[in-house]
C-alpha positions in Angstrom: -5.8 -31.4 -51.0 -9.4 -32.1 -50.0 -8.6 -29.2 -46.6 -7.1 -26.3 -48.7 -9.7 -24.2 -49.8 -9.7 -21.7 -52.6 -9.3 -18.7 -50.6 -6.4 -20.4 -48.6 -4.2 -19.4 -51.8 -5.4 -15.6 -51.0 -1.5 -14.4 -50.1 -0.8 -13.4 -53.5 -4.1 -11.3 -53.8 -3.1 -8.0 -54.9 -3.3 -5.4 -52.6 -3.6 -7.3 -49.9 0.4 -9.2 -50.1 1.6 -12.0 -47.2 4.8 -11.1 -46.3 7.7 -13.5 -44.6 10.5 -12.7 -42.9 12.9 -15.9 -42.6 14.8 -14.6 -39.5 18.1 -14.9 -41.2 17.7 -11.6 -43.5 16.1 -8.6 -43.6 14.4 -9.3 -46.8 11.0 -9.3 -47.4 9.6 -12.1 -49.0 6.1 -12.1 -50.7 5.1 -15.7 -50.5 1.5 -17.9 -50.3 0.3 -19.7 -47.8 -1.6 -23.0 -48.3 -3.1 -24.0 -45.1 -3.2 -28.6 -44.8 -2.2 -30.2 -42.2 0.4 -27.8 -41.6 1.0 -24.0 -42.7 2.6 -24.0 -45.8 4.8 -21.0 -46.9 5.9 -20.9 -50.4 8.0 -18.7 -52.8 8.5 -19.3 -56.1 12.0 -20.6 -56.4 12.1 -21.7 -53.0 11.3 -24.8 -51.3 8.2 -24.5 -49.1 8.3 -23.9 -45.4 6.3 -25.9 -43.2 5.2 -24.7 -39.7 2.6 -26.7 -37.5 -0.3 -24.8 -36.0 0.8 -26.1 -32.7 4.0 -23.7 -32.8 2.6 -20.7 -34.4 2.5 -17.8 -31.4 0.6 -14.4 -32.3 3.8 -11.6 -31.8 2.9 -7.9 -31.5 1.6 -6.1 -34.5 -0.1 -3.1 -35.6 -3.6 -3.1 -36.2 -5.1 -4.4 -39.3 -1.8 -7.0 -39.2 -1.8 -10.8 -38.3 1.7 -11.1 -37.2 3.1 -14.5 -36.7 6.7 -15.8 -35.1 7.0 -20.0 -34.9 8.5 -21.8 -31.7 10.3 -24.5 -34.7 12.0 -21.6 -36.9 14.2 -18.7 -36.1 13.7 -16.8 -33.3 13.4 -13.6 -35.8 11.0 -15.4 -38.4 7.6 -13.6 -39.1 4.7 -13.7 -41.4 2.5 -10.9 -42.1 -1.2 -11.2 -42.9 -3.0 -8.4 -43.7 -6.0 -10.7 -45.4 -8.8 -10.5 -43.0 -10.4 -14.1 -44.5 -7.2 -15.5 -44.1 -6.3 -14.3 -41.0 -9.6 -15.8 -39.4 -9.3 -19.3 -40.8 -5.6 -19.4 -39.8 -6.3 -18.4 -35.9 -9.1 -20.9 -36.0 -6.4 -23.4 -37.1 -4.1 -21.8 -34.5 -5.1 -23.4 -31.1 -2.4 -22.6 -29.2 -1.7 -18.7 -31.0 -1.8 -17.0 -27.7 -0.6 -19.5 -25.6 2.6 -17.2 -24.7 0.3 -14.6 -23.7 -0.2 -13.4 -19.7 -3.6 -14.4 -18.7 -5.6 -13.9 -15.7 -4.3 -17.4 -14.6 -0.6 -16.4 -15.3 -1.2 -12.9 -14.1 -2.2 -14.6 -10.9 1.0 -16.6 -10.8 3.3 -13.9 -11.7 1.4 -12.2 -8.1 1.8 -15.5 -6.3 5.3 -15.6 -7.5 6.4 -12.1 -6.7 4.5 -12.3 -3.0 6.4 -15.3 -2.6 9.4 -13.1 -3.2 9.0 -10.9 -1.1 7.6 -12.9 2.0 11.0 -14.8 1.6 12.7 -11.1 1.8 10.7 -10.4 4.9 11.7 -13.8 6.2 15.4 -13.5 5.5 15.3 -9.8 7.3 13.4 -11.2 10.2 15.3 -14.3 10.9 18.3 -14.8 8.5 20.1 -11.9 9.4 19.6 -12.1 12.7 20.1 -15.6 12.9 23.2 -15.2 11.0 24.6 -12.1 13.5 23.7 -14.3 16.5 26.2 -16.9 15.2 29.0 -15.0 13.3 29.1 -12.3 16.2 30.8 -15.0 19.0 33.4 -15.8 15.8 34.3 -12.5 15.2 38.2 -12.5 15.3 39.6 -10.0 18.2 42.0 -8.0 15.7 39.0 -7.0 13.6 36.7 -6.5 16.6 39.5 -4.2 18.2 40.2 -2.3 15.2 36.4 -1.5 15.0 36.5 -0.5 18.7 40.0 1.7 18.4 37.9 3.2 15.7 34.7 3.9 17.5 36.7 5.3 20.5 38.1 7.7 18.2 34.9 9.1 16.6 33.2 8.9 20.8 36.1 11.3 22.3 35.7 13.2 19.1 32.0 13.9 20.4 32.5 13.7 24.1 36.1 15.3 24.9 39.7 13.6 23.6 41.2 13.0 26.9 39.9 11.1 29.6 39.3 12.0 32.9 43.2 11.7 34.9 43.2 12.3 38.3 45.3 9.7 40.2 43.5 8.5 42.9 40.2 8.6 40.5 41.7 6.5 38.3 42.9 4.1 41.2 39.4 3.9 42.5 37.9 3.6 39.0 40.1 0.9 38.4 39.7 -0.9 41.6 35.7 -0.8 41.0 36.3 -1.8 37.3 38.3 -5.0 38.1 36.0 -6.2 41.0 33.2 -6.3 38.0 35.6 -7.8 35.5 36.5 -10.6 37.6 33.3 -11.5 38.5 31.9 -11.5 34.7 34.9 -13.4 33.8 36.2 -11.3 31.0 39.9 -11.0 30.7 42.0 -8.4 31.2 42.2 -7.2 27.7 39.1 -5.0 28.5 39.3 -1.4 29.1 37.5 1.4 30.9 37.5 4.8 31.5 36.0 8.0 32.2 35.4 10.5 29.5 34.7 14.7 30.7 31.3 15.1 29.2 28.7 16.2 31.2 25.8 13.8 29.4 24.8 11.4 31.6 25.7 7.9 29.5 27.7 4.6 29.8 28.5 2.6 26.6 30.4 -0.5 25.8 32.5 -0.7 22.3 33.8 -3.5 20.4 37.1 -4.9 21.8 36.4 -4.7 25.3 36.3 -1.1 25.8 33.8 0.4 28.5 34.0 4.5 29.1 31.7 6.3 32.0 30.4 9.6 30.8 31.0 12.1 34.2 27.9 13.4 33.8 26.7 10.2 35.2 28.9 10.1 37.8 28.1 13.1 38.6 24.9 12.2 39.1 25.1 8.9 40.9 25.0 8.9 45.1 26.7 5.5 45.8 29.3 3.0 43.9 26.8 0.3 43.7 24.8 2.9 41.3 27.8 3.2 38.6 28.8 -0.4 39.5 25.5 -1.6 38.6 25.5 0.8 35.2 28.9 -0.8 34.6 27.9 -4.4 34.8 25.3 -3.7 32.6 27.7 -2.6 30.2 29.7 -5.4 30.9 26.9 -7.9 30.1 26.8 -6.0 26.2 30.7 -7.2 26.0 30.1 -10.4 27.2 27.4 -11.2 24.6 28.8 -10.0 21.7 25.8 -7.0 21.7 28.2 -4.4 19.4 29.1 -7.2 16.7 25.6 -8.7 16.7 24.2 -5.4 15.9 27.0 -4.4 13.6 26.3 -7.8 11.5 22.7 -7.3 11.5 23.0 -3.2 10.2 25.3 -3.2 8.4 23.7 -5.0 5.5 24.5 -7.4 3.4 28.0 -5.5 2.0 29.4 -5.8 5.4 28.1 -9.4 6.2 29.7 -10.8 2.7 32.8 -9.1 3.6 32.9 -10.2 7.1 32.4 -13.8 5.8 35.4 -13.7 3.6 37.6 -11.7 5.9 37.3 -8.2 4.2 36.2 -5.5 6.8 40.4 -4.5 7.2 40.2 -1.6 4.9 40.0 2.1 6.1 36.5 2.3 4.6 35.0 -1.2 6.2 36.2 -0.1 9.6 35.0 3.6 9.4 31.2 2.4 8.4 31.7 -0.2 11.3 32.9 2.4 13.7 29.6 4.9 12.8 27.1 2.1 12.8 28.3 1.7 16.4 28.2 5.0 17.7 24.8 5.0 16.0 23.1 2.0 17.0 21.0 1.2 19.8 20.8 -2.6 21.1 17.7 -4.5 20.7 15.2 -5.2 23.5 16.3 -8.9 23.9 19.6 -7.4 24.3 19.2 -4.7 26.5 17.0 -7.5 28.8 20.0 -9.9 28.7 22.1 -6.8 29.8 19.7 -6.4 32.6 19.9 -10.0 33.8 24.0 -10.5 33.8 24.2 -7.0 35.8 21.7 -8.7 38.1 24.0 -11.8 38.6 27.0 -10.1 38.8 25.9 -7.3 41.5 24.2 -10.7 43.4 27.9 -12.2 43.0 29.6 -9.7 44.7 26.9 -9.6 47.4 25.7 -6.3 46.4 22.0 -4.9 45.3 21.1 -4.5 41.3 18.5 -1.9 42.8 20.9 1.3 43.2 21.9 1.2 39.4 17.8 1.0 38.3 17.2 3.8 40.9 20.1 6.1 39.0 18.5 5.5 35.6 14.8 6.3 36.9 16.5 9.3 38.2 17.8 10.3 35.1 14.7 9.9 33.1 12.5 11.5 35.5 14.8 14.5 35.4 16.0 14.4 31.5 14.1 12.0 29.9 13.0 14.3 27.4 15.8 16.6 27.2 18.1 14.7 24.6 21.0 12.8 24.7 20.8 11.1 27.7 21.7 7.5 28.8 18.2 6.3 27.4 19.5 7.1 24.1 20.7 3.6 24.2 19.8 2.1 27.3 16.0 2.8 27.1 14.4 2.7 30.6 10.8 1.9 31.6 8.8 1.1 34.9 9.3 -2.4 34.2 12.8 -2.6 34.1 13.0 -0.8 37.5 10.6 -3.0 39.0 12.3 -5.4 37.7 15.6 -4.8 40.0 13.7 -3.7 42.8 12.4 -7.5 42.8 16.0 -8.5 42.9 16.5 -6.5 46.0 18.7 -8.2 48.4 20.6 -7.1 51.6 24.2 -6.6 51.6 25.8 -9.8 52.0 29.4 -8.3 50.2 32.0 -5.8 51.5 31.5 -2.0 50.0 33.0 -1.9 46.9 34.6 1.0 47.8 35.4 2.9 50.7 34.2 6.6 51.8 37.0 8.0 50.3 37.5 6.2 47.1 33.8 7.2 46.2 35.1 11.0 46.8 38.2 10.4 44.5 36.1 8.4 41.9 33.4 11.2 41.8 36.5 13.5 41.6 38.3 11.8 38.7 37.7 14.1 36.1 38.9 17.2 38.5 37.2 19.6 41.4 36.6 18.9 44.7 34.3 15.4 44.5 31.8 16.2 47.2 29.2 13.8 47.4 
């Protein structure tokens, strides 16, 4: 008993009590403390309860109160010291009291932690998703991708006109332009195209192999190898998956988990898909991969990329900032015309169309088709 000093037995000091809480009642217990070896809490009537200074952990308390849990005993176990002496000599004996506590060093690692957090966030936006779109897009199943398409078409004639453009000998021109393409890009003959009676000068591609010519840009365009070129651009989007990449990579991760596990069949699914569609615009890497298969496919059927680079230029120079235009998704610069007028070759192909299918075609959606 040579380390318990007088003032050690101060708990029971009137006026100033030590209070204990065992963590199993609500009772409050008035005990002493006897500080040895270990801290010694005793009752009268009870046996004595032993807690090592290495567990004992300072726990919130008002001021003018030393409250104290234990890592050993009940979660819920406290002592109260309201003794000021014996408060002191038990926090010296305490060496590890606020050991729990954030300090600078674990503030420092709760930042380090939580930039780490979010770096990996960054990381998974940046390359995750976008790796994961690049490889789940080419496994999309074809029901799913033309459900997603039938329901895109419907929301694009509900901007652009229901009906499309019906004129026979349009439509036999259109289609003899669109299958020359087709051929050549090697898609099958599930895809679609067709001529919608809007007067905004656009092209798009949907999922499911559907391509529709806006007749504004027809309207606009002075040769087939213009709306041929515009075409195989749109082409080059269906080919590589452009529509589902970016769907994947929008849509968030609601629409990635469900495409995983085969859930983007319901009503709702299909509807976001369809908006995020008619929404989105493709990414630069896309829109330069576009580029590049309409430049093989026009030099595969012996005809010039140039005309369809010269009909966008056009455009922008004319409308570029009037609105909707085609560069709402096909955005246009210097470069990218440059870039086809360096691909500039002669004519080494027949026409893809003669005199007076270019006059039906530019005459599909109804009038007089002068040129």
């Amino acid at each position: 008993m040579s380390d318990v000093s007088a003032e050690a037995m101060a708990g029971a000091e009137p006026g100033k009590p030590t209070i204990f809480f065992d963590g199993v009642s609500s009772r409050r217990h008035r005990v002493t403390l006897t500080l040895g070896d270990a801290l010694v809490i005793g009752e009268e009537g009870e046996a004595p309860i032993r807690w090592a200074y290495a567990d004992i952990r300072r726990a919130d308390s008002p001021a003018g109160i030393l409250r104290l849990a234990c890592t050993s005993a009940p979660p819920l176990a406290r002592l109260e010291i309201r003794d000021a002496s014996l408060a002191a000599e038990l926090t010296a004996r305490c060496l590890l009291l606020d050991e729990h506590q954030t300090t600078r060093r674990g503030v420092a690692k709760i930042v380090g932690w939580s930039l780490a957090a979010a770096v990996s966030i960054v990381c998974v936006v940046l390359f995750g998703v976008p790796l994961a779109a690049d490889r789940l897009a080419p496994l999309v199943p074809k029901p799913v991708e033309r459900r997603i398409g039938d329901a895109a078409e419907v929301q694009m004639k509900t901007i652009f006109g229901r009906g499309t453009c019906d004129d026979v000998a349009g439509q036999a021109a259109f289609a003899k332009l669109v299958n020359r393409l087709r051929d050549v890009a090697g898609l099958d003959e599930s895809m679609t195209a067709a001529v919608l009676p809007a007067s905004v000068p656009n092209a798009f591609a949907l999922p499911g192999g559907k391509v529709f010519l806006l007749k504004g840009l027809l309207d606009k365009a002075e040769s087939p190898d213009e709306i041929a070129g515009i075409l195989a651009h749109e082409l080059g989007h269906l080919k590589h998956h452009d529509n589902m990449r970016g769907l994947i990579y929008n849509g968030g991760t609601s629409f990635l988990i469900g495409l995983l596990f085969g859930d983007v069949t319901g009503s709702s699914a299909v509807i976001f898909a369809s908006r995020s569609v008619v929404e989105a615009s493709y990414s630069r890497d896309a829109e330069t991969n576009a580029d590049t298969f309409a430049i093989e496919t026009m030099h595969a059927l012996g005809r010039s990329p140039k005309p369809a680079a010269e009909l966008m230029f056009r455009i922008t120079g004319k409308e570029g900032g009037s609105g909707f235009t085609i560069l709402a998704s096909h955005p246009l610069t210097e470069d990218r015309l440059a870039r086809m007028t360096k691909e500039d070759r002669p004519a080494s192909g027949p026409p893809l169309l003669t005199d007076a299918e270019w006059k039906a075609l530019k005459g599909i959606c109804g009038g007089s088709g002068k040129i």
